[in-house]
N, C-alpha and C positions, 0 to 999 in steps of 0.2 A: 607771574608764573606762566601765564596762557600763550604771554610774547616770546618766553624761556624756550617754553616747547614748541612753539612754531619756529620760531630759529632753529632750533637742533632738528625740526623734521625738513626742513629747508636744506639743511644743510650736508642732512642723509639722503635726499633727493639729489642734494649735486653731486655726493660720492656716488651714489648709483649710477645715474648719468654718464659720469666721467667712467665709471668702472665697465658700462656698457656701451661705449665709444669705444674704448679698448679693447675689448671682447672682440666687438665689432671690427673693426680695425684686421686685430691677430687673423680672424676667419677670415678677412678678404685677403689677406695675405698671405696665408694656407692653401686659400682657393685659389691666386694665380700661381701659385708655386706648383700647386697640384695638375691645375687646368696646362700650365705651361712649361714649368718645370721639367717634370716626366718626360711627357714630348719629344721637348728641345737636349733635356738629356739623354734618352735614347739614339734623335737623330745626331750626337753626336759620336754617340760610341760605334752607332752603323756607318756614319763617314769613315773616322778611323780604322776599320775594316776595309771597306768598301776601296779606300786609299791605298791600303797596302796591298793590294791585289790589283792594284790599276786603273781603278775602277773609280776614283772619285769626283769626274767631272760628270759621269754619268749619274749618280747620286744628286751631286750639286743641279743638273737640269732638271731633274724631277722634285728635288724639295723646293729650288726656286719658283718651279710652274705651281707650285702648290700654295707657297708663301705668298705668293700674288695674287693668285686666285682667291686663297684662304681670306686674305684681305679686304678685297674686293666685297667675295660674301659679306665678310662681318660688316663692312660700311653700309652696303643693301640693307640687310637686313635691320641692323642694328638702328639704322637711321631713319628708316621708312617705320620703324616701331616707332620712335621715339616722336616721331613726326606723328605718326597715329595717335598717339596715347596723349601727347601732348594736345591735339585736338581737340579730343576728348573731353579732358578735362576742362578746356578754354569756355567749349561750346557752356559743359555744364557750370562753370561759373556764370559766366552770361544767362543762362535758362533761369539756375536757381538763387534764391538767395542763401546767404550766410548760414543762416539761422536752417536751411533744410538740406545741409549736404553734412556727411560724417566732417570730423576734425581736423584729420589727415586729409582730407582733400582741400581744403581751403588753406592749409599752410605748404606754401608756393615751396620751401627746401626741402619740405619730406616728402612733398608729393615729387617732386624733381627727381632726387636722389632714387625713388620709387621703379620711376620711369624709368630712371637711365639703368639701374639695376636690371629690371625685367628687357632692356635694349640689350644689354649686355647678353643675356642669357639667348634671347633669340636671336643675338647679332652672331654667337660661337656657335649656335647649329645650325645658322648659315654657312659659315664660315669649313664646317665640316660637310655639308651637303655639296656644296660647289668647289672645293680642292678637291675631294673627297671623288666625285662623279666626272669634273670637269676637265682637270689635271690635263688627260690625255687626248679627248678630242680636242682644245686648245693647241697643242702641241700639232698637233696631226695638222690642225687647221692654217698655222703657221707656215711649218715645212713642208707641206704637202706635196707633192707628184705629181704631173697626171700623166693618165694611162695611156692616152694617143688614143680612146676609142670612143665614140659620139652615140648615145641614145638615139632610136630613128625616130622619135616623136618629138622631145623639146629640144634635139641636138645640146644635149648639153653632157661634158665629159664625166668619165665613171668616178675621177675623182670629185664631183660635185658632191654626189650620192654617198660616196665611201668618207670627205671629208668636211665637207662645207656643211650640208646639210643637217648631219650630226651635231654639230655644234649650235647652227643658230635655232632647233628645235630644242636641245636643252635649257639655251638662254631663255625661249618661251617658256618654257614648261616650268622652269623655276620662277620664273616671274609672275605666270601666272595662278602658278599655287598661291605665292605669297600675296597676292592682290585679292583671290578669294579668301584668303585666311583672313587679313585686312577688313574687306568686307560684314566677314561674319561677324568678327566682333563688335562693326559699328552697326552692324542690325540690332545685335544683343543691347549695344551703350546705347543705341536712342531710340530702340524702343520705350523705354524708361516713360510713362506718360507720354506717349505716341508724340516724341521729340521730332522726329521726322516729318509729322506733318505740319508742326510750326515753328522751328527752330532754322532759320536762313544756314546758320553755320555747318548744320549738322544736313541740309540739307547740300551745299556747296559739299562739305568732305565727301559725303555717297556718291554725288555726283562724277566729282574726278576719280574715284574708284573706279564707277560703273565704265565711266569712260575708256581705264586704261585698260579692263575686262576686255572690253568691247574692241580695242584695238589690237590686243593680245590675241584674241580670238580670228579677230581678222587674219590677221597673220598665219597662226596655225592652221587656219580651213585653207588659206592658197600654198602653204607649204603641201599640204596634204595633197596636192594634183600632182606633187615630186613620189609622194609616198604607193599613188599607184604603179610604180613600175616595181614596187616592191614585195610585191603581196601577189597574192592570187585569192584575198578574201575581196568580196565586188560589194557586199552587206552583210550585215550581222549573223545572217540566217544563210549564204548560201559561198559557195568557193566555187572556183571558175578553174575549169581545165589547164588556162594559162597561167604559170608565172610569170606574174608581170602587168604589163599593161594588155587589158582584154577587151571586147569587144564596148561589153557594158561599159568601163570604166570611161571609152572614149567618149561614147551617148550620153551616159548621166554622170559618171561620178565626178569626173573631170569640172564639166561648166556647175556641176553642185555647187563645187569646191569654192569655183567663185562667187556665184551667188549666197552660199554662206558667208564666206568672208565681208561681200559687200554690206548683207543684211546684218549683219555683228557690226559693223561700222558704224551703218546710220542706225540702227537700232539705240546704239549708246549712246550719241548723239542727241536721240528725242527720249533717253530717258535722262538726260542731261537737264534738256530745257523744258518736261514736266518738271521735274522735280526741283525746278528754280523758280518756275509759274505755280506751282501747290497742286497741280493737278495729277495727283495721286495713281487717281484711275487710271490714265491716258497709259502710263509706266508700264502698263502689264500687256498693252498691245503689242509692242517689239517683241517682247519676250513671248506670248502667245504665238505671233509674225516667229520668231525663229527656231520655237518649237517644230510649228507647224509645219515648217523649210525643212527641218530636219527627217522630217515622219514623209513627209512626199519623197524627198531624193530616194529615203531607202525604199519606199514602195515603190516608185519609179523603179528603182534599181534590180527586183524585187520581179516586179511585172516583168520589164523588158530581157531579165534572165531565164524569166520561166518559158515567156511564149515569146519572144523572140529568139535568145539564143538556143536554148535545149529544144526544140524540134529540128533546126537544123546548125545544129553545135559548130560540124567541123569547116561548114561552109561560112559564117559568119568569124572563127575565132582564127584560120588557115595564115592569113597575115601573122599577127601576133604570135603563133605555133613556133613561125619562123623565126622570129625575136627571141623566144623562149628556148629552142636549139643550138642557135649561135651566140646565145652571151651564157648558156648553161654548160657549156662547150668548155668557153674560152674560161669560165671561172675556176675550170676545176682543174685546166691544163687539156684536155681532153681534145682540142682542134688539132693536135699538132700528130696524134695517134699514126702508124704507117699499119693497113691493113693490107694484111696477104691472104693467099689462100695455104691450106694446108692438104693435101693430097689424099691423109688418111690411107695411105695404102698397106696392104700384109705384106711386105718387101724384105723383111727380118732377116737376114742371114748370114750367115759367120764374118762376111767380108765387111759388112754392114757393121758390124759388133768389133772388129777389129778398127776399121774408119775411127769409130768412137770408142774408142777404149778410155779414156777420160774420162767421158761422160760417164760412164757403168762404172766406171773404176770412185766413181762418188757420189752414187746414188746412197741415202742417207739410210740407215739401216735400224738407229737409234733415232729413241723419240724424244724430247727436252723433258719430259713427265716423269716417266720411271728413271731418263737417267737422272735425274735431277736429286731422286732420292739414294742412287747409286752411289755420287758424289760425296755425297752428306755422310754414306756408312763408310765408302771406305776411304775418302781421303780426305778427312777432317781429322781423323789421328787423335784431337781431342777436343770435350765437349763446348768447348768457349768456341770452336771454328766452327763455320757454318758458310755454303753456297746459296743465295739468294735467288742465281738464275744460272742457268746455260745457255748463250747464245750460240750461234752459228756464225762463221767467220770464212774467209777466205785466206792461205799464205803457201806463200811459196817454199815447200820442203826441199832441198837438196835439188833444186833446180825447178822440182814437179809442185804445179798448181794444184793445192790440195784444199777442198773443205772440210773443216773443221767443227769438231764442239769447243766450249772455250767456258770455263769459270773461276770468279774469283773466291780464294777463300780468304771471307772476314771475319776479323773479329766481332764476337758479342758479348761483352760484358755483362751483358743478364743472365748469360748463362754460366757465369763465374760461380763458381761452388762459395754457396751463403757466408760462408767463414774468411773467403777473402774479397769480399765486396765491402772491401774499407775506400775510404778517401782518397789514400795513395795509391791504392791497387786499379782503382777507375780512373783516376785524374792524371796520374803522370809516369804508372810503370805499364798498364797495359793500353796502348795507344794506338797500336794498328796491327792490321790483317798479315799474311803473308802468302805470295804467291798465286798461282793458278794452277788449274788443271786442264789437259789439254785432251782431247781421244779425237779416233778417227771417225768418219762419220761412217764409212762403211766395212769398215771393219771392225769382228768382235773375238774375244778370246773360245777356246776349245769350251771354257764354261758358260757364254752367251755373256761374258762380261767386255764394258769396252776395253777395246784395244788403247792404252795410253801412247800418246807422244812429250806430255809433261806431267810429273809426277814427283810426289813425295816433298818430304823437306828436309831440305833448302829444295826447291825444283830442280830436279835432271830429268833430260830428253833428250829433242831432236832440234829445239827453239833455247838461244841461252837467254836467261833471263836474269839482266844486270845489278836490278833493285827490285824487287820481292816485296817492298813493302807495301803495306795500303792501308794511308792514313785516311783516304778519303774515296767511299765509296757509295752503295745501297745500302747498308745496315743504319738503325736507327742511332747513329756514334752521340754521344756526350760528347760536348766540348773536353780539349784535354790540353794540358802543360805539358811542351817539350823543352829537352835541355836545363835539365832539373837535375837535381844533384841524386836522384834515382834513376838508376838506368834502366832505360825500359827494355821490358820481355822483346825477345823477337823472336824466336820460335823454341818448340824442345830439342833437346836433344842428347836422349838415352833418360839418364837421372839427373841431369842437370839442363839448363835455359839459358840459350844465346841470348845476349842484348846488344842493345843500338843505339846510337844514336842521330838524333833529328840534324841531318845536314843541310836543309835548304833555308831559306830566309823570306818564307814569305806568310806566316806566323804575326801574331803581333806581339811588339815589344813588350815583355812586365815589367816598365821599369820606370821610375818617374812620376806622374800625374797617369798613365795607364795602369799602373799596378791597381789605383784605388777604385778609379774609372770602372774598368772590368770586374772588381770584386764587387763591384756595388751591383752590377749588369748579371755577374754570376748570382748575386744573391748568396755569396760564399766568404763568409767572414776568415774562414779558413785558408784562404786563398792570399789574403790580405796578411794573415801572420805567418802563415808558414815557412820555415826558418829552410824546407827543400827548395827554394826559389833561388836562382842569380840573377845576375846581368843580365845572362843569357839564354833568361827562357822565356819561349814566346809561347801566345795562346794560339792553338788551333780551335777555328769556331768554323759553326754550320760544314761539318763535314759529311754529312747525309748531300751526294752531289745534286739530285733534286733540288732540297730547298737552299740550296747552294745558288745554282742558278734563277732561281726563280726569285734569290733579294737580288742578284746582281739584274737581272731584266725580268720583270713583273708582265711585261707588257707582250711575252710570247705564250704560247701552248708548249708545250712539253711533250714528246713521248712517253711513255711511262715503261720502255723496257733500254735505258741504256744497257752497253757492253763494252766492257772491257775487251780492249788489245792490247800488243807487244809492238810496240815502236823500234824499227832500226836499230836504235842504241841500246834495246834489252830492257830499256823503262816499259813500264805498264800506263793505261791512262783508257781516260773513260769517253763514250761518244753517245751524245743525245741528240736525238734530234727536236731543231727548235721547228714550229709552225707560226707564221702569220696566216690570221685569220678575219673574218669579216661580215659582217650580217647586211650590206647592202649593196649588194651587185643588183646592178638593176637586170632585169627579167632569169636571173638564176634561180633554179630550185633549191632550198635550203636540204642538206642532207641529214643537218639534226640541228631541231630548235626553228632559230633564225639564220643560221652562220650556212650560209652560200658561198664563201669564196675562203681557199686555202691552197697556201703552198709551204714545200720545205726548203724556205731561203738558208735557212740556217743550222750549221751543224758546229755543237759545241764539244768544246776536246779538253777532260777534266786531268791533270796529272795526278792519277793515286796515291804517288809520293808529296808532292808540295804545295797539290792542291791549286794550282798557277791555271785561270778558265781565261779560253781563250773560244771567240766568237767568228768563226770562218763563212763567212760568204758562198754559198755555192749556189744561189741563184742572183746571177745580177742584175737579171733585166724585169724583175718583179719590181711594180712602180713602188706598192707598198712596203717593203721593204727599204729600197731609196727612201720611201718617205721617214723611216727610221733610222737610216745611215746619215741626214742631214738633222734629224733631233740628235742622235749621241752618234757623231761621229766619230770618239775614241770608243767607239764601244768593241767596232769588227775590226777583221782582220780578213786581206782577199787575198794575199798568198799563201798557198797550202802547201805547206809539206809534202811532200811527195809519198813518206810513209804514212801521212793520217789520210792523203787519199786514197791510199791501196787500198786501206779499211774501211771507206765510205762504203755504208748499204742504205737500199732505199729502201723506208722504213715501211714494214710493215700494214701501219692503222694506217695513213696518206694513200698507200696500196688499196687495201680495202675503199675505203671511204671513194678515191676514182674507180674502180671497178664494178663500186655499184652504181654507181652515178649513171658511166656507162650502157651498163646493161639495158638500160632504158634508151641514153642519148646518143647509141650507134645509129639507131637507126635513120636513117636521109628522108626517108619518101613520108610527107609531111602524114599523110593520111594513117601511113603505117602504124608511124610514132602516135597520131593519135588514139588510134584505137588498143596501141600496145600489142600490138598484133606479135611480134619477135620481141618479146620481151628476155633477156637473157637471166638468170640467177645461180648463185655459188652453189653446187652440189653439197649433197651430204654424204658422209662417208659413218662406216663402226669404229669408233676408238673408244678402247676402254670398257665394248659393250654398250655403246648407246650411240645412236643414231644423233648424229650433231654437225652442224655445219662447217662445210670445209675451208680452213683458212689457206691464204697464199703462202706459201712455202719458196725457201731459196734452194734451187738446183744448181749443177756446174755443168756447160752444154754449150756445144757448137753449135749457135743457129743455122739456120737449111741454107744460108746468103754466105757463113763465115766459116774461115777455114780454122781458127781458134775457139778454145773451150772459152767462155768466161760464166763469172758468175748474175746466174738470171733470178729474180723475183717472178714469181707465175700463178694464175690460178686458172682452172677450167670455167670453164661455164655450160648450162645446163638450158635448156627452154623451161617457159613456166609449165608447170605441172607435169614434166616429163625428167627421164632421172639418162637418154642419152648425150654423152657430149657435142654439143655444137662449135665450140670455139675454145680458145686459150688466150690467156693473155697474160704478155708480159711486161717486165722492163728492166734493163741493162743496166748494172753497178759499175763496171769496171772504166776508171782513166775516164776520158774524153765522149765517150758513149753514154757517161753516167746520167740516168731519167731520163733516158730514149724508151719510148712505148709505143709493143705494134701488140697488134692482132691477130691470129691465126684461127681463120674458118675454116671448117671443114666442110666440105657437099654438103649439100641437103638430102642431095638423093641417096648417100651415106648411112649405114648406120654404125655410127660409134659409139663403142660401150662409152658410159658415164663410169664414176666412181663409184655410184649407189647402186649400180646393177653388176657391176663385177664384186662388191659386198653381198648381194643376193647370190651370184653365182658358187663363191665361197659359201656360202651357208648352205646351197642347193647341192655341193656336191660330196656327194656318198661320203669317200674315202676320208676327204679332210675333215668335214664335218662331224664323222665319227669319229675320230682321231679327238679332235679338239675337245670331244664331248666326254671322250673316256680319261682326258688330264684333268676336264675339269671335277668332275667325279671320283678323280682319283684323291680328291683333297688339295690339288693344288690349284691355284689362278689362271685361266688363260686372259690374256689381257691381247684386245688387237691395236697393233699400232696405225700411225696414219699413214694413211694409201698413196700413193705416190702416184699420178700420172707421168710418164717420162717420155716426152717425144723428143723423136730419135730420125730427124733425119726426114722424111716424108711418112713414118708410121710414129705408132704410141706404145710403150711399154708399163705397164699395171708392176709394181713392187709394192706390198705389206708386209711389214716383220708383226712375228705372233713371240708373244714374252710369255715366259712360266715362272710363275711364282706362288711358291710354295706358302702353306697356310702358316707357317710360325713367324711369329711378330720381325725376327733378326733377317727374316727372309731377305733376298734382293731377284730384283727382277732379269730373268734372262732370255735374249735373244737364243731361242732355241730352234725356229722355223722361219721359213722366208718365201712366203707365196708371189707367185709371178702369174701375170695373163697378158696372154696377148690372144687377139681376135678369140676364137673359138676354142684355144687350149688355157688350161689355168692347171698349176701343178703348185705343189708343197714338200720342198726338201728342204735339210740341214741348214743349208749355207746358199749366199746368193750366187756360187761358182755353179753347183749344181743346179740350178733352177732355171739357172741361164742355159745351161749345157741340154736341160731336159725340155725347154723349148724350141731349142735349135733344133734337136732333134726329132720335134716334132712338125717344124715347121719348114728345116732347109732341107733337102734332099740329100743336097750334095753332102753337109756335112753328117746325114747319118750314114751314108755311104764310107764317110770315114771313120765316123767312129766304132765302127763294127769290128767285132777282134778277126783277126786269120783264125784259117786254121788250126795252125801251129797252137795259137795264140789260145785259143776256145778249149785245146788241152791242154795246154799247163795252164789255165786260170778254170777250170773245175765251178771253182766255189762261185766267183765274179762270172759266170753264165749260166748255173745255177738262177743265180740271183735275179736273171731278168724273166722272170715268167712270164709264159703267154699269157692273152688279156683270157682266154678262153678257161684259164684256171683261177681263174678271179674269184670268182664266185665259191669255187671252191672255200679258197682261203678265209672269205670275209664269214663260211659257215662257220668254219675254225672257230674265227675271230670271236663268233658271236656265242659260241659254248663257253670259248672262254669268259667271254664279260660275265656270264651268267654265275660261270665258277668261282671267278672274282668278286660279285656281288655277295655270294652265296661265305665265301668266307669271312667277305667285314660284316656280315652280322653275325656270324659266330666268333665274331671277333678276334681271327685266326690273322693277323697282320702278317704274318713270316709268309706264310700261301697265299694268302694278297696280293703281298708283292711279288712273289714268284710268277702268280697267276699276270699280273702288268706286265712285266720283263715279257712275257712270251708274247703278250698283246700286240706290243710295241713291236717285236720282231715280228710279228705276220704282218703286221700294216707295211713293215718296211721292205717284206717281199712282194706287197701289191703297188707298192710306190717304184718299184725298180723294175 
């Protein structure tokens, strides 16, 4: 009976077994299905995208540098585990007997299987740390460039620093983590009854650790003599005026670098051959030895900063300054700058104003803020459309060079009223935006609203516009089905809705092995049965043009304000600009973070109908770039259209980010720059009611050299802690000029109003100031808009539009007022015809010589000479003025609204007999 039951428990033992081999088995087949499965299926359904857009040899270089890499890791890692662990174990069979080690250790297939399992696991987060990190300095290291420009300390070229260097400090730095990881454990495993000090085996494995530590180190202490032309940290505790290589670095950090790496050498070495000899103690001398190496350089470093370099800084660092100038220069584009002088003179006069009649004739008058909400109320028409931005644009109207506002209106499906946010209604009938809206920039209607040149729907203007649609823009778009047996909305119209349908082909197929593919990618089982699918409907994916670009090349910066144009043929389409950038120019100042070096090689051009991105070349002679044109050479494209260049503008943030850079590295006379003596910074201006900093703005203006207006990118500059203008700066969009950048000084012995001080002069002065104060008080909003500097020839013209808007929510904002300054006059009338007219007059002789009526003239116009009262009745009038506020105030608390407003009306008419 006792045989009966040991049989049957035997026998339940091997179905357990066999049933947890299976178990076993299913789960590791679940995990590589999971671990790799997913992945590989993802990276298939992104090729298949990626392909249909053109784009799949650029996908295939980047998953192959990865697949390789990824590999690479998992062997490292995986195998240098298995090597350790397997150690391990050897040593402790050897150490111990049978009888005093757990079960599973002393049976050789489970402990194996053990190993290679925990290999596995830290061989796949290698494998993800090194594709993962590696990918693209690999690639960079490859195809690399170089730049034709030599370090003056190790003569070695800037592609060392930007590409070589980058890579073989990673390979360190991975290796060396995993070597100390390595290590740790075998501290842990032979501590175990202080194995290490008797066990040969276990002292052999620490050993060749210590070793490769040791060599590891080595290497990264002589890399690190690369690293100080990188920095301008000299020790933990102290920064050095220089970027770059500094005084200190050459005295101590530099030969440090070697004598650490030396002392890391033999250090490992002699703790190699203690700990092969058992002499324990001996071990801790290297390591005390390179502690100690450590603690002096930085005290040296330390010392010879404090009292040698800081008492006489500029005399010891004046070398290196120079270094720090001319590669801070050359990183940020900045050497190639043309500075002029600018004359600053009060020269203004009608003949002056006729010369430049372009230029005035597009001085910006709207601001992208208020109108942006302008946009949104009145020509969105309904609540699914929505403008996400206004850009500013250049085109040519009926022959005339005009700037422009420019926005698209898209679709937003969140804002679909709850009852039709079905399946169909998201996925394949409301599928895209339509059209744009166009206004002038300086000009606004009799109600302060813009002037349109495209409008409404379908769009009519001045611009025809061929395809309207925009499947691919700024709005956060869902994936959607075209060419569905629903036809999709395309705009209203009356009581009923135009529809469309998806004409281009560059969509992917649903048809075949993609139909399941994509359903399974959608996560849309509905997608898979839906009986509205044919042949011929493709998916639209990643239609947000952002993350659009950024799977198609991961490996640039992005602007973050594309805009929409009108191409020659009436299509619409989008334009980003790309940035390569970089964190190791040797002796450059980082402008944020670590990232020293940037340009805008790249400008991408999305079509809003078909979504077809196309990567244009516009700087060729950027090495780093080349070094990306030889990793994905189908990626660019170096002939440009003629119409996507008319539309090229330089972009903004790149503007800022050199101008400040600048501000600092105009200056030549080494001493100067040292002490930041002319240091230059962006003014502040009132918009909106708050004192904020001014950004660069695009003008249309004949420089003082050219006899053509074109379009300029510009910002003022200010001295530190001073609010008058010292300079301007700009640079050229148009054709052939396009990223020319000069400079324009003004005298020193000059004073030129700033931005900030003709905002104070506005506030300072009487008339407008009370004016402004009694709209605001009247319950409506005065909002100031942004300040325009405009120079004009050898002087500067001051334009601010003042917006009124009224306190009810439906309100919109209106250009009601349009303040002008020049030199010592500042005025506020209607419109920018009069403001200009009321300058001239104040400033040209001749022309108020002309503008004076006759005789004749002064009697039959009565009223219009009335009107211009002398300044000696001023005062009069503002008594008026001031009874009146009084009698207006006096009836909104009696809450007399009808005599309120009557009491305003008269207000308004006496300010505008002291304005005339």
């Amino acid at each position: 009976m006792d045989d009966f039951r040991k049989t049957i428990n035997i026998n339940e033992l091997k179905k357990w077994r066999r049933a947890g081999k299976r178990l076993a088995i299913t789960i590791g087949i679940l995990f590589i299905v999971i671990v790799l499965g997913w992945p590989t299926f993802k990276w298939f359904t992104d090729y298949i995208w990626m392909e249909t857009l053109g784009f799949g040899d650029v996908f295939s270089t980047i998953l192959s540098s990865k697949i390789i890499l990824g590999a690479v890791g998992f062997v490292l890692f995986s195998v240098t585990t298995f090597i350790t662990l397997f150690w391990i174990r050897r040593t402790y069979m050897g150490h111990f007997g049978p009888q005093q080690l757990p079960p599973f250790v002393t049976k050789g297939k489970v402990m194996n299987s053990i190993i290679s399992f925990i290999a596995i696991i830290i061989g796949l987060m290698g494998s993800v740390i090194v594709q993962g990190i590696g990918w693209e300095p690999a690639l960079k290291l490859l195809k690399h460039v170089s730049f034709g420009i030599t370090d003056p300390y190790f003569n070695m070229d800037v592609s060392f620093y930007m590409f070589v260097l980058p890579f073989l400090q990673f390979v360190i730095f991975v290796l060396l983590g995993l070597t100390i990881f390595f290590l740790l454990v075998e501290i842990g495993a032979y501590s175990v009854f202080h194995m290490y000090r008797e066990n040969r085996s276990a002292q052999l494995h620490m050993g060749i650790t210590l070793g490769i530590i040791g060599i590891l180190l080595a290497a990264f202490h002589f890399l690190s003599s690369y690293g100080t032309l990188l920095t301008n940290n000299v020790n933990i505790f102290q920064d050095s005026v220089v970027h770059g290589l500094s005084y200190t670095d050459k005295l101590i950090n530099i030969p440090k670098a070697y004598v650490l790496a030396a002392a890391a050498l033999i250090g490992a070495i002699w703790m190699i051959i203690a700990l092969y000899r058992g002499k324990l103690a001996s071990m801790m001398k290297p390591i005390i030895i390179y502690i100690a190496l450590l603690l002096i350089g930085q005290g040296a470093s330390i010392v010879v900063q404090s009292f040698v370099v800081s008492p006489n800084e500029f005399a010891k660092e004046k070398p290196f300054l120079e270094h720090n100038l001319e590669f801070t220069r050359a990183a940020y584009g900045l050497d190639s700058i043309e500075v002029k002088e600018h004359a600053g003179n009060h020269s203004l006069s009608e003949e002056m104003v006729e010369r430049n009649d372009l230029t005035l004739n597009n001085v910006r008058l709207n601001d992208n803020r208020p109108l942006l909400d302008i946009y949104n109320q009145i020509q969105t028409f309904r609540t699914y459309y929505k403008f996400n931005n206004v850009d500013i644009d250049r085109y040519k109207v009926d022959g005339n060079y005009e700037q422009v506002f420019i926005g698209a209106r898209e679709l937003s499906t969140n804002d679909l009223p709850s009852q039709a946010k079905t399946w169909v209604n998201r996925n394949l009938r409301y599928t895209h935006g339509y059209g744009i809206a166009m206004s002038h920039v300086n000009k606004v209607t009799k109600q302060g609203q813009p002037n349109y040149m495209v409008k409404n729907l379908p769009p009519e203007g001045d611009i025809d516009i061929t395809r309207p649609q925009i499947y691919f823009g700024e709005e956060d778009y869902p994936n959607v089905i075209v060419n569905s047996k629903v036809d999709e909305f395309d705009y209203p119209e009356g009581e009923s809705n135009e529809t469309h349908r998806y004409e281009a082909d560059l969509g992917i197929p649903l048809k075949g092995i993609n139909k399941i593919l994509f359903a399974i990618n959608e996560g849309s089982f509905r997608m898979f049965v839906s009986d509205q699918l044919t042949k011929e409907s493709q998916l639209l994916q990643n239609r947000n043009i952002m993350e659009r670009v950024k799977k198609i090349a991961p490996f640039f910066e992005y602007d973050d304000d594309p805009y929409i144009f009108v191409r020659e043929d009436g299509s619409l389409a989008w334009i980003i600009d790309a940035y390569v950038t970089a964190e190791r120019y040797p002796y450059s100042e980082p402008h944020e973070k670590s990232e020293n070096y940037i340009r805008n090689s790249v400008k991408v051009v999305i079509d809003a109908y078909t979504g077809e991105v196309d990567f244009y070349i516009s700087d060729k002679e950027d090495p780093l770039l080349q070094t990306y044109a030889k990793i994905f050479p189908d990626l660019f494209t170096e002939e440009i259209p003629e119409d996507v260049q008319d539309h090229f503008r330089y972009p903004v943030d790149m503007f800022k980010i050199q101008a400040k850079m600048y501000g600092t590295y105009h200056m030549s006379n080494l001493e100067v720059f040292y002490n930041r003596e002319d240091y230059w910074q962006f003014p502040t201006e009132k918009y909106f009611n708050k004192d904020i900093e001014m950004n660069p703005y695009y003008i249309t203006m004949a420089l003082p050299e050219e006899d053509k207006e074109e379009f300029v990118l510009m910002t003022p500059y200010t001295p530190k802690k001073r609010q008058n203008m010292i300079a301007w700066m700009g640079v050229r969009n148009d054709g052939d000029n396009y990223g020319e950048m000069f400079v324009y000084r003004f005298p020193k012995q000059k004073n030129i109003y700033g931005p900030q001080q003709i905002e104070n002069r506005i506030n300072q002065d009487s008339v407008i100031s009370q004016q402004l104060n009694l709209w605001a008080q009247g319950g409506s909003e005065v909002i100031r808009g942004n300040i325009l500097a405009i120079p004009i020839e050898d002087t500067v013209l001051y334009v601010e539009p003042i917006y009124i808007e009224s306190s009810n929510e439906t309100s919109l904002p209106e250009v009601k007022q349009v303040v002008m300054a020049y030199g010592e006059h500042i005025v506020m009338e209607e419109t920018f015809e009069k403001s200009l007219d009321k300058i001239l007059q104040l400033t040209d002789s001749k022309y108020d010589e002309k503008s004076k009526p006759s005789k004749d003239e002064a009697e039959d116009n009565d009223q219009d000479a009335d009107e211009d009262l002398p300044m000696e009745h001023s005062d009069e009038v503002l008594s008026e003025v001031s009874d009146l506020f009084n009698a207006y105030q006096e009836a909104l608390s009696n809450g007399d609204w009808e005599k309120s407003a009557e009491m305003m009306r008269e207000i308004e008419a006496k300010l505008n007999e002291i304005k005339k």
